[in-house]
N, C-alpha and C positions, 0 to 999 in steps of 0.2 A: 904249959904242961904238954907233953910229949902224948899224941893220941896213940894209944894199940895195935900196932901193927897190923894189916889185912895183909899182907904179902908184901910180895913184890910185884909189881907191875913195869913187863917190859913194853918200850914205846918206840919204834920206827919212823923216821921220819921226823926226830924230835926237836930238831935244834930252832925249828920256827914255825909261826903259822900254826895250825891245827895241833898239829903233835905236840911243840911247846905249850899250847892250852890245855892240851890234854896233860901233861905235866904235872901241869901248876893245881890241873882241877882236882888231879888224885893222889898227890902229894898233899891235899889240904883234907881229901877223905881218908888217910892216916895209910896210904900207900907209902911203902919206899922202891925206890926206882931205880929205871938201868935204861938208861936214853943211847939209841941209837940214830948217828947220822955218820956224816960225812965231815961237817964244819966243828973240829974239836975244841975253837975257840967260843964259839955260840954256845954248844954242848957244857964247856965247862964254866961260862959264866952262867947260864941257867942254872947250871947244879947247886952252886956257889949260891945264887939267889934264893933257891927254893931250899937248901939247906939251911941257911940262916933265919927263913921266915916259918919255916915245919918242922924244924926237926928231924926231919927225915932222913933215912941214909941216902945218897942219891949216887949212882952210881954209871961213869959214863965209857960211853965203846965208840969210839971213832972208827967209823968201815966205810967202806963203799958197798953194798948191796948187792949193785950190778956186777962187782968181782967176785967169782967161784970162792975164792979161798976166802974174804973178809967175810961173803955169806956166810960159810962156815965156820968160823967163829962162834958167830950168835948164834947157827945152828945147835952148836954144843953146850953154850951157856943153857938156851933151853932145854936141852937134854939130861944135863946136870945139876943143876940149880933147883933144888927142890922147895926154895922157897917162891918160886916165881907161881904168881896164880891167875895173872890176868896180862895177855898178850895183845896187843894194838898195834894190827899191823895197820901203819898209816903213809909207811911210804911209796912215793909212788910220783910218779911225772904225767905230762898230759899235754895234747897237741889239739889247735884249734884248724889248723890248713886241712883243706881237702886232701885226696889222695894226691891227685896229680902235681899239689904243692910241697907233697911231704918228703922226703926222703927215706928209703926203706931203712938202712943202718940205725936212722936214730926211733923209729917204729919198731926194729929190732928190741934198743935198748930197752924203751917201754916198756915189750911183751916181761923181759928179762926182770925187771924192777914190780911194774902193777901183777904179773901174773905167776912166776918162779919164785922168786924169792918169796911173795907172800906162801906161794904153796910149799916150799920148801920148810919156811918159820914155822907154819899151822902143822906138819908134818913132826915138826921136831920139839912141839910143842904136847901136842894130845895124847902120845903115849904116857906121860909124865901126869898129866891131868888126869886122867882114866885110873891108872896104879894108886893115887891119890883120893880118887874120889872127890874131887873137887878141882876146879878151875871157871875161866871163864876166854873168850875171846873177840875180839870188837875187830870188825874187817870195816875199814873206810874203801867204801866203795863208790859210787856216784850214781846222781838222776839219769846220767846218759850210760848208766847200763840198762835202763828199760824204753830210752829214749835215744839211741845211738845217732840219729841221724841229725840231732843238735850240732854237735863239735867234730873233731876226724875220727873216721871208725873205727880205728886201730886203738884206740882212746877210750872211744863205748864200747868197742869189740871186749879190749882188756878189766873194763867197768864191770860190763856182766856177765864174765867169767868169775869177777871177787863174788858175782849176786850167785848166778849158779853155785859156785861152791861151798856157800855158805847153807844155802838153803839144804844140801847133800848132806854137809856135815850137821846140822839141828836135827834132820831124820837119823839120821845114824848114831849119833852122840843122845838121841834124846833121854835115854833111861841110864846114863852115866852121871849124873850132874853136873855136865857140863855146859856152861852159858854159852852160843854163839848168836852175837847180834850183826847184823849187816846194817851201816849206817848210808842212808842215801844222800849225800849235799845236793843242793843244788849251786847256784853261782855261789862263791863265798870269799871275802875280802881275805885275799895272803897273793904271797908274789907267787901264785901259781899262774895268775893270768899272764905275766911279762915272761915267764920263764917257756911258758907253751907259744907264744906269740902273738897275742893280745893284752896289751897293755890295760889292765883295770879300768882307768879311766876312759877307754874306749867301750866299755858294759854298761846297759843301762842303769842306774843306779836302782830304778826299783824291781831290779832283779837278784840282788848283791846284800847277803846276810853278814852282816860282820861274823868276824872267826869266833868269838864270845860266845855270842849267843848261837851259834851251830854246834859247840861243843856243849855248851847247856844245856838244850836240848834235845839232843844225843845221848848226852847221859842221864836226864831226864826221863827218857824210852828207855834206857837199859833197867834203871831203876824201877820202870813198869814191865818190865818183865817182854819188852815188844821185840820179836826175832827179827823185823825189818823197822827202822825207824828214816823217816823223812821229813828231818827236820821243818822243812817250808810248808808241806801238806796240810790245805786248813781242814781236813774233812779225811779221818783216817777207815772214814767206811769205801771211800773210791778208791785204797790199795786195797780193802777186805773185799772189796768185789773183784777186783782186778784179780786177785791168787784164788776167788771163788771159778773165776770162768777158766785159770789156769788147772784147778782141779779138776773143773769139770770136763775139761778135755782129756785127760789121761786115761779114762779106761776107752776110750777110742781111740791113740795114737799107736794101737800095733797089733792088727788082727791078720785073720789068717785070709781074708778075701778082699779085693781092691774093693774100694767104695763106688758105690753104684753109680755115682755120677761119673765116673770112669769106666765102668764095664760096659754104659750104653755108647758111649764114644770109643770103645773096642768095637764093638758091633755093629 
């Protein structure tokens, strides 16, 4: 029997790994879908599968992300498509080399894919959300945006920019009903490790959450209503202290007089 539609839910990054999980999880919580990647053959045999096992509409857009005009595309499905209600931006690439190993052009690409596009999608999504009165959005971001010096910077740099901007948008969006959760992974089993330049089985294994259970979890926190969730975290009071001392530093990051440990070294 065919579940009730909750929308539509678009998905980035969908054709493998994380996004296909994410897929499979919310096509089965009576989502119909609109999967985007690049690999139209993965894309449509996933559809194909999760159509025949949900009943779901599922619905696929082959693009490139990192190209201006395929961005656009999806920019304007989100703009137009007023059944879409929940947006997962999940794609996105990632580099293990240091600087001196990396090459700017494909750091370039990166910024282009983890940091544009998402903002562009989140851009062309929330006006539509707002007019609606309802939406939600799930930004896969990572541990090495609060922990950048793990992997290459340009990698965490682009990581906690997803984390900054999410956190901007839950203040701003708060009194719209609009969902934003920021999902933190840490290491997690998909060919993101060979594709950045570390081969998976060069990771400790007990560092390495399968893709399953990262997106269980994940949706597990959004289900609980958590604006940051981290999946591996066994003790969710050491992020609540962590954004406690992050608050508690704001009404001192901008006054009108140097801080005195700097005016006696004027002096």
């Amino acid at each position: 029997m065919t579940q009730h539609s909750k929308g539509t839910a678009l998905i980035t990054g969908a054709s493998s790994g994380i996004g296909a999980i994410y897929a499979d999880r919310l096509a089965r919580r009576g989502y119909d879908l609109i999967l985007v990647a690049r690999n139209s053959a993965r894309l449509n045999e996933l559809a194909k599968r999760l159509t025949d096992e949900t009943g779901r509409a599922v619905e696929v857009v082959a693009v490139d992300l990192g190209n201006k005009a395929d961005l656009g595309r999806v920019e304007q499905i989100l703009q137009t498509d007023a059944s879409i209600t929940l947006l997962v931006n999940n794609a996105g690439v990632g580099a293990t080399g240091p600087l001196l190993a990396s090459n700017v052009d494909k750091m370039e690409e990166m910024i282009a894919l983890n940091v544009n596009a998402l903002t562009r999608l989140t851009y062309a999504a929330v006006p539509g959300f707002v007019a609606r009165g309802t939406g939600a959005i799930i930004n896969i971001a990572s541990i090495v945006g609060i922990a950048p010096e793990l992997l290459n910077g340009v990698y965490g740099g682009s990581k906690a920019f997803v984390l900054a901007f999410t956190l901007s948008l839950q203040k701003e969006l708060a009194d719209k009903n609009i969902r934003i959760q920021a999902v933190l992974p840490g290491a997690t089993a998909t060919d993101f490790w060979g594709i950045a330049g570390t081969p998976l089985e060069h990771v400790p294994r007990e560092i390495v959450m399968p893709a399953e259970d990262m997106v269980d979890a994940a949706l597990a926190g959004f289900d609980l209503g958590e604006p940051i969730t981290i999946p591996s975290l066994p003790d969710a009071a050491d992020w609540e202290s962590y954004e406690a001392a992050r608050q508690n530093l704001m009404p001192h990051l901008s006054r009108n007089i140097p801080a005195a440990r700097y005016r006696t070294a004027i002096r």
